[in-house]
N, C-alpha and C positions, 0 to 999 in steps of 0.2 A: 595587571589591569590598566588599559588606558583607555580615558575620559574622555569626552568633547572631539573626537575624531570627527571631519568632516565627511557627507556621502562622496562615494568615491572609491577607486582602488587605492591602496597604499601597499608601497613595500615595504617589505621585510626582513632585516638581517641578523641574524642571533648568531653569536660565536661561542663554542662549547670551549672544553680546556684545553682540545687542540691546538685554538685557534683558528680553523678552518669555518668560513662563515657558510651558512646557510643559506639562503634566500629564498623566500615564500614572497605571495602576492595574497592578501585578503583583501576583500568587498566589504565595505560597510553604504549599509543601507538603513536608511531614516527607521529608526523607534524601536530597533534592531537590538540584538548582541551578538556580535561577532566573536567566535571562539578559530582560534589556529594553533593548532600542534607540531609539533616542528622537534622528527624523533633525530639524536644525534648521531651519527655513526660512531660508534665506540671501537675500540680495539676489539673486546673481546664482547658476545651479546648476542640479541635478533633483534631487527629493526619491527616495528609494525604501522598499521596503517589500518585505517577505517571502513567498515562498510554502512551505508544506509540503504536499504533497501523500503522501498515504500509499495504496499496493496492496496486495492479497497478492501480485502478479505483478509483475513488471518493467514498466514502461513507459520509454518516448522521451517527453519534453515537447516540443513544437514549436512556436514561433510565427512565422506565416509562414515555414512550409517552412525553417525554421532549427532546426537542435536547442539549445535552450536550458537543460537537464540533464535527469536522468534521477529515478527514485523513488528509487535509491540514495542520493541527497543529501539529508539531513535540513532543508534550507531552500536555496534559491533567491533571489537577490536580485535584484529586477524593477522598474522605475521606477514612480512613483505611477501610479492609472488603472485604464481596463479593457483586460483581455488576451483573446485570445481561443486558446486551446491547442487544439492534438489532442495527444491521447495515444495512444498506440501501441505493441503486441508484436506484429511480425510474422510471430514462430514459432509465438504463438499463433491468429493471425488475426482479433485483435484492436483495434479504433480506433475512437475515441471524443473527442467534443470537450467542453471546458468552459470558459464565460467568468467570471471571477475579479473581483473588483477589489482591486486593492494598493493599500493606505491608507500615509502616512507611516510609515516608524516601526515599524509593526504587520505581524502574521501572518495571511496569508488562507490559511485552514485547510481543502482538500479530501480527501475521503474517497472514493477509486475502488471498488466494489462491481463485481468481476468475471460478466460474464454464466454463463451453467449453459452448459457441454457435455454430453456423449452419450458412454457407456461401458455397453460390455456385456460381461459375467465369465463363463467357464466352467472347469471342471474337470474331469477324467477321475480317476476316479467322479463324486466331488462332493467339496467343500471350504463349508467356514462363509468369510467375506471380511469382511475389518476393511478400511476404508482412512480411513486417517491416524491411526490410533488406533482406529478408531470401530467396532463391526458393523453392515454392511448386511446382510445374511442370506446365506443358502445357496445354490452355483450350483443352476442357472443363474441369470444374473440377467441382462434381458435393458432396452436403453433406459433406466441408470437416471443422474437429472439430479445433475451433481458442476459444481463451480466449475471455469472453466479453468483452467490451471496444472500444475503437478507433483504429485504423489501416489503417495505407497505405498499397496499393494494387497498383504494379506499374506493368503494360503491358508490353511488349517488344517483337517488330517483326523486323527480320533482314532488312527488307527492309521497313518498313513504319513508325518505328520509336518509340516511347515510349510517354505513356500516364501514368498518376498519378493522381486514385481517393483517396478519403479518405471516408472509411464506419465507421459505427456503429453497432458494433456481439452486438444483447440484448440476452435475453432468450424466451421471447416472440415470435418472430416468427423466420425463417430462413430468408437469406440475401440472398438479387441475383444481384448482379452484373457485368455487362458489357459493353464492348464497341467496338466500331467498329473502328478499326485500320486504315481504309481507308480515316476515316475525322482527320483532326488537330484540 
């Protein structure tokens, strides 16, 4: 552990019992912790190396039909090379594959970009429709394209008040949801 490192890149040299030095480059960035691993070539062994893979949705990592973790894990430790994954929610109806290469030492960094499902909104009269924070306009609203996954969908009528479902966008079918403003 070193302290008081200024923001900045800094290098890095570590020499194993070889002798033979290493060199890495980390990033420290204000209010941070910066972690680097730095795997040694050994005479005899397997080198490995990281994966982070990030969703907004849950996935299954699989290689060769083995589960080998999930998005919930901030890093994976995978031997050097190329991998070849499916990722996978199957409540979504979602799978997809990606081949990686894990370098010594280092972080192979992917970014999963959820396909668009199908939701369509109504309300009895009509209601204004935020979902996730956001307005999409006033029912009806009918085929309109949202990332798969989980999602509030909140109602809102000037005079009867505001309701708050929570759906699930898959791929598999489209969404229909609504409600009738008149009941509480």
């Amino acid at each position: 552990t070193v302290k008081d490192l200024t923001v900045g890149e800094h290098q890095v040299t570590v020499r194993g019992s070889s002798g033979e030095p290493v060199n890495r480059t980390v990033l420290i960035q204000e209010g941070t912790v910066a972690s680097l691993v730095v795997s040694m070539v050994a005479p005899v062994g397997f080198t490995s190396g990281w994966l982070a893979l990030s969703s907004t949705i849950p996935l299954q990592i699989l290689e060769k039909a083995t589960v080998i973790g999930t998005t919930e894990s901030p890093r994976i430790l995978l031997p050097t090379g190329s991998h070849e994954l499916e990722l996978v929610n199957s409540e979504l109806g979602f799978q997809t594959t990606r081949t990686v290469q894990i370098a010594a030492g280092q972080t192979a960094t992917v970014a999963i970009r959820p396909p668009l499902g199908v939701i369509s909104i109504n309300a009895v009269p009509w209601a204004e429709i935020w979902i996730d924070g956001k307005p999409v306009g006033e029912t009806p609203i009918g085929n309109l394209s949202l990332a798969i996954g989980k999602h509030d969908v909140v109602f809102r009528h000037p005079e009867l008040g505001e309701q708050v479902r929570s759906v699930t966008v898959g791929l598999t079918a489209p969404v229909r949801i609504s409600a009738d403003m008149r009941k509480k």
